[in-house]
N, C-alpha and C positions, 0 to 999 in steps of 0.2 A: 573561550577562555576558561580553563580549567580552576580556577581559584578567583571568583566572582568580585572579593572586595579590596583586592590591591588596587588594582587600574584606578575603578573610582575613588577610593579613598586615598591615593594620592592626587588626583584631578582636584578631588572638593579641598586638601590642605593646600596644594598650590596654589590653587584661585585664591582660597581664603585667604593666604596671605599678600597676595597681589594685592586685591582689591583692597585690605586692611591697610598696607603699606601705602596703597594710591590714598584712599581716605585720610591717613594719620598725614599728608604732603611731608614725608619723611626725607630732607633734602640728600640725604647719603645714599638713597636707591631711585631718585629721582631719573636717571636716566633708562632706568630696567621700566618704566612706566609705559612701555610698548606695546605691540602688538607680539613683533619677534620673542618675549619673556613666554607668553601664553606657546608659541610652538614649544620652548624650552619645556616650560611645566607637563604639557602634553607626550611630548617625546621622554620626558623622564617618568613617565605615568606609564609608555609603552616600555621602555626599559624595566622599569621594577616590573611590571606584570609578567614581562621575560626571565628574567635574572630569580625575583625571591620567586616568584608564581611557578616557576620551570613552564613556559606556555613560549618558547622559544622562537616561534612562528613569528611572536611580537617582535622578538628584534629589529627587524628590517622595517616597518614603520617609525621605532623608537629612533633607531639611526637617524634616520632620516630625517624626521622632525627637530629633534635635539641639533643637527646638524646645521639646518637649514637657519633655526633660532640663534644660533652660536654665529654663523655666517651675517647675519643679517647684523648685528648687533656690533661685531668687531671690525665690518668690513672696511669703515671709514676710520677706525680710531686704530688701529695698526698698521702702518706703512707696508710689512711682509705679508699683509694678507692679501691673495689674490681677489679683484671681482671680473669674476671672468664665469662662463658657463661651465669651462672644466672642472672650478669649483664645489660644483652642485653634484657632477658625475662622479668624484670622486668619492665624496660624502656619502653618494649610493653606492658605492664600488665600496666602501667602509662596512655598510652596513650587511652587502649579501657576504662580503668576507664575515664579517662577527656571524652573520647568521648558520656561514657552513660550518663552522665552530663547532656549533651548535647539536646541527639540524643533521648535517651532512652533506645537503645540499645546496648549489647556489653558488658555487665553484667556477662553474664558465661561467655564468653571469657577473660573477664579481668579478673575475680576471677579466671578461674583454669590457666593462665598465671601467676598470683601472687603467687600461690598455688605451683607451678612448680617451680618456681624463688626460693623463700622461700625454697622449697628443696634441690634444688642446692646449693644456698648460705651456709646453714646452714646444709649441710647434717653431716658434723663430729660432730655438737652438738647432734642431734637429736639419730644419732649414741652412743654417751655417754649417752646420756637419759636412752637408753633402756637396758644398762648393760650387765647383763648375757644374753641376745636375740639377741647379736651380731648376731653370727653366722644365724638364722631365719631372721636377717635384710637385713644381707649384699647377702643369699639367695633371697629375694625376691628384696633387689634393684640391681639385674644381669639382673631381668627379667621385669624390668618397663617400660624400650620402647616396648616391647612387647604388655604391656598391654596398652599402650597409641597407641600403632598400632589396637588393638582391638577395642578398645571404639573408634578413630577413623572412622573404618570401620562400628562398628555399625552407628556410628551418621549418616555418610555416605549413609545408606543402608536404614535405618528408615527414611530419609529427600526423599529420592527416591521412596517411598513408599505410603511417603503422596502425591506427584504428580499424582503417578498414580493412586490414589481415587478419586480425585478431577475431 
């Protein structure tokens, strides 16, 4: 981290007020009295390290975290929000998107993270899309981790390959 006292010094004000707030039994934040509050504090801790720090690498934790504290916290108390695993991929696909912003990089990551989410999410629509091909869909998404362990492994294989040209 290039600029050493953002990160903690928003860590220690967030806590501080956590724990001050849990302490004072302050009934108007009473329900932020979680554990999901603490990813929040933490993931805006990565964000500003990002953001005012310029240490931009932090994004994608920050993301993530902040994400995750955001999800956890509204999941039950908003009818449109999804609990679903898509949710989580997206929030990652959020975050390497802010981070190519950024960085530059993290662009296929974030697109086939989106790509992947989007499937998730929306697989029973995608599903009615394709009508009579049910059956050839519901075949071929039996065997999609499959193929994402493939392409995996290629990516894997071909990145170790160019090392040892070099």
């Amino acid at each position: 981290m290039k600029n050493q006292r953002i990160f903690p010094g928003i860590i220690l004000i967030g806590f501080g007020a956590y724990f001050y707030l849990q302490q004072s039994q302050i009934n108007l934040f009473k329900e932020f009295y979680t554990w999901p509050t603490l990813l929040i504090i933490v993931g805006l801790a990565f964000l500003g390290q990002a953001y005012i720090g310029k240490d931009y690498e932090a994004i994608l934790p920050g993301t993530i975290l902040l994400g995750f504290g955001v999800h956890f916290h509204v999941v039950h108390k908003l009818a449109i929000w999804p609990d679903h695993i898509g949710t989580f991929i997206l929030i990652i696909a959020l975050g390497f998107l802010l981070r190519y912003q950024k960085v530059g990089n993290g662009l296929f990551q974030g697109l086939l993270f989106l790509a992947l989410a989007g499937l998730l999410l929306f697989y029973d629509k995608i599903v009615s899309w394709f009508g009579l091909l049910e059956n050839g869909v519901s075949l071929a998404w039996k065997f999609w981790p499959a193929v994402l362990v493939v392409v995996g492994l290629f990516l894997l294989l071909k990145k170790e390959t160019k090392k040892r040209q070099r």
